[in-house]
N, C-alpha and C positions, 0 to 999 in steps of 0.2 A: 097704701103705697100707690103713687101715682105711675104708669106704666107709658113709657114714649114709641108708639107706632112707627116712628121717625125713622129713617134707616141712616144709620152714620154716615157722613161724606169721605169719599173716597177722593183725596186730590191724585189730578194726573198733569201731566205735564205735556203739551202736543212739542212734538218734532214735525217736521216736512224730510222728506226721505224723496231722492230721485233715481227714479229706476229704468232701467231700459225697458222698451215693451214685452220683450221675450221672456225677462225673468220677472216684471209685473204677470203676465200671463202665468206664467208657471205658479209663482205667490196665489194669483187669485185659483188655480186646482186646487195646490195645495189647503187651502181657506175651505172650498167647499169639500174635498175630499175628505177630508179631517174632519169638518162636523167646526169649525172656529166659530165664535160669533162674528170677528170682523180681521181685518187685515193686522191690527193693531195687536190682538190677542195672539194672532200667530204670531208678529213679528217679536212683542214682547216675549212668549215663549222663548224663541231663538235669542233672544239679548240673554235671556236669562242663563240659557245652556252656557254661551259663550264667555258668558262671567265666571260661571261655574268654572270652567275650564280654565280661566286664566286666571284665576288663584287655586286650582290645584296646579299649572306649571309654576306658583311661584314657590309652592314647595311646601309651607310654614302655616297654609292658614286653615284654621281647624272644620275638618267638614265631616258629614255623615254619607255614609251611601250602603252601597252594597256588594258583594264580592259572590258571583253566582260562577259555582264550577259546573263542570260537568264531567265525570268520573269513575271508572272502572271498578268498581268497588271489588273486586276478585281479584285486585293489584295485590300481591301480599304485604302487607306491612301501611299499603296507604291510606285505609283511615284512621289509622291511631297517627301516622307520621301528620296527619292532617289537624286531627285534634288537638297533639301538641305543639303545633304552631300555634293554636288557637289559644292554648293554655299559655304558653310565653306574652303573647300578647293580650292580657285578658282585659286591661287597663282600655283598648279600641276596640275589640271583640264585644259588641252587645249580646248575640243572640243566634242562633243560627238556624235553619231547618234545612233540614234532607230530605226529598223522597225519592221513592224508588220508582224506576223509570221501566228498566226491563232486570233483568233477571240479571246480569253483570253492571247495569247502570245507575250510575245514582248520581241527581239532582244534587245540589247544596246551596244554599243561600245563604249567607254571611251578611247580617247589621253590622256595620262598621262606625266608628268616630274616632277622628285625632286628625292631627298633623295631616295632609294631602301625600307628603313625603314617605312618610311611616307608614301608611296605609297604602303605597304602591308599591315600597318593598314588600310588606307580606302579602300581598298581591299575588308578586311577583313570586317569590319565594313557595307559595299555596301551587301557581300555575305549573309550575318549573317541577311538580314531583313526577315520579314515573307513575302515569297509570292515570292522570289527568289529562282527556280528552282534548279539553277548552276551558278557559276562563274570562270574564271581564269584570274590571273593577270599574263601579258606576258610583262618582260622587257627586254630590249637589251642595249648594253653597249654605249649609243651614246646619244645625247644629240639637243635636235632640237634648231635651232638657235635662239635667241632672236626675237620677235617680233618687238620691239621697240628698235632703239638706245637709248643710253642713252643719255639725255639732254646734249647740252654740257655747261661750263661756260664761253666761249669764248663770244666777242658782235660783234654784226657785224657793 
């Protein structure tokens, strides 16, 4: 088997972007603050949030993210009322972890996928119980793979 050292080609596409000096200033902190390799990496990053965000306001387009509370766990009744939001939902509910934070508090991290819409009501719905601190629902434009193939109808 012959093995290619080669590293795949990566097409990009240049844009020219015009910026005022103050907010170029500010861009190039932010480039070395952060560790960027170039202005392009950061700015790509931001395109990228930004897309994120404008098909989760369109509502319909199906993304992954994460639903991270923070929560009183001495609330009486709120982590089962929590779990069964989770169990209603099990179809975008991938996966979840808690930890314990202090001695009434508890972390929760929520894998999420579906709909951007569906995943802001229970979001919403998760944030909105009594005895939840804070919450934020974090989605990105990408989609985690199926867990199970589908059946097939083929016989062997």
């Amino acid at each position: 088997m012959k093995m290619s050292l080669e590293k795949p080609v990566t097409l990009v596409s240049r844009i020219s972007v015009s910026l005022p000096p103050d907010l170029l200033a500010e861009l190039d902190h932010m480039v070395e603050s952060r560790g960027y390799g170039s202005r392009s990496q950061a700015i790509g990053e931001m395109v990228n949030y930004q897309l994120a965000e404008h098909k989760r306001s369109l509502g319909n387009e199906v993304m992954a993210g994460t639903l991270t509370l923070l929560y009183n766990r001495a609330t009486r009744g709120l982590q089962g009322k929590l779990a069964d939001i989770q169990y209603q939902h099990v179809a975008e509910v991938i996966s979840s972890l808690h930890v314990h934070l202090t001695e009434d508090q508890m972390l929760e991290v929520i894998l999420v996928q579906g709909p951007a819409i569906k995943l802001q009501a229970i979001a919403n719905e998760m944030i909105a119980q009594r005895g939840v601190i804070t919450g934020r629902l974090q989605l990105l434009a990408a989609v985690i793979p199926p867990l199970h193939a589908p059946a097939s109808d083929t016989k062997e």
